[in-house]
C-alpha positions as CSV (number, residue, x, y, z in Angstrom):
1,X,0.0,0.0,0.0
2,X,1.1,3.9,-0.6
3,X,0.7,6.7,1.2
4,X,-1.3,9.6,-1.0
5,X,-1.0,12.8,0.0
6,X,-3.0,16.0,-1.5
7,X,-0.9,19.1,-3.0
8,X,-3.8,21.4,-1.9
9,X,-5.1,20.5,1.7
10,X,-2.5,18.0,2.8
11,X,-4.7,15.3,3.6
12,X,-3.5,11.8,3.1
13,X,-5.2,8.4,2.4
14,X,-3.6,4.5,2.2
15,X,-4.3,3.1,-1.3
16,X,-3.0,0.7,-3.7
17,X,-4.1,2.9,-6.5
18,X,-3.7,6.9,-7.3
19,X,-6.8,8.5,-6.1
20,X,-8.8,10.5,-8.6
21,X,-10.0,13.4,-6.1
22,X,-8.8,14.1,-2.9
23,X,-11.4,12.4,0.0
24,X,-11.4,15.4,2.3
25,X,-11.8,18.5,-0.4
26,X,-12.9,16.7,-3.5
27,X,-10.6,18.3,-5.5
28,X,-9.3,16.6,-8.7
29,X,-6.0,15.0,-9.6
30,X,-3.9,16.6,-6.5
31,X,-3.5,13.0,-5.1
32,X,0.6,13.0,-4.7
33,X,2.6,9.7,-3.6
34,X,4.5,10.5,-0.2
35,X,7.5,9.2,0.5
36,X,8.2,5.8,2.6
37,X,10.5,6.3,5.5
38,X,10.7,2.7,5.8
39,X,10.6,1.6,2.3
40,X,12.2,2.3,-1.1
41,X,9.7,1.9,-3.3
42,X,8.2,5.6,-3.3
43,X,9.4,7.2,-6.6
44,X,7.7,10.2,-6.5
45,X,4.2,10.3,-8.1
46,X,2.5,12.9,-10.0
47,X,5.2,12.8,-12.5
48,X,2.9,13.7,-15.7
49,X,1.7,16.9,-13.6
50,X,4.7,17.9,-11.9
51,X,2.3,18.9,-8.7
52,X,4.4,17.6,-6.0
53,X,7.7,18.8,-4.7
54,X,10.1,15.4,-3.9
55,X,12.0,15.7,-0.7
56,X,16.0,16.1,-1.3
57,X,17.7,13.2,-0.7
């Protein structure tokens, strides 16, 4: 499972797949994969939109 976080109100939700909208403000495509701190498979997300920022590494 990933961790999904949204680009506008910062809420987050556990899912296998991207979310469409966001659960908590219903808005569209801001659905961003977060980062694992205790695994590597986390590569980003949102890569066709470019509407997350990654963390430095």
């Amino acid at each position: 499972m990933a961790l999904w976080k949204c680009s506008k109100c910062g809420s987050t939700k556990e899912s296998r797949c991207k979310p469409k909208k966001c659960p908590s403000c219903g808005e569209m495509e801001t659905m961003c994969k977060e980062e694992s701190m205790t695994s590597g498979e986390a590569k980003g997300g949102c890569k066709a939109q470019g509407t997350c920022k990654k963390k430095a590494s």
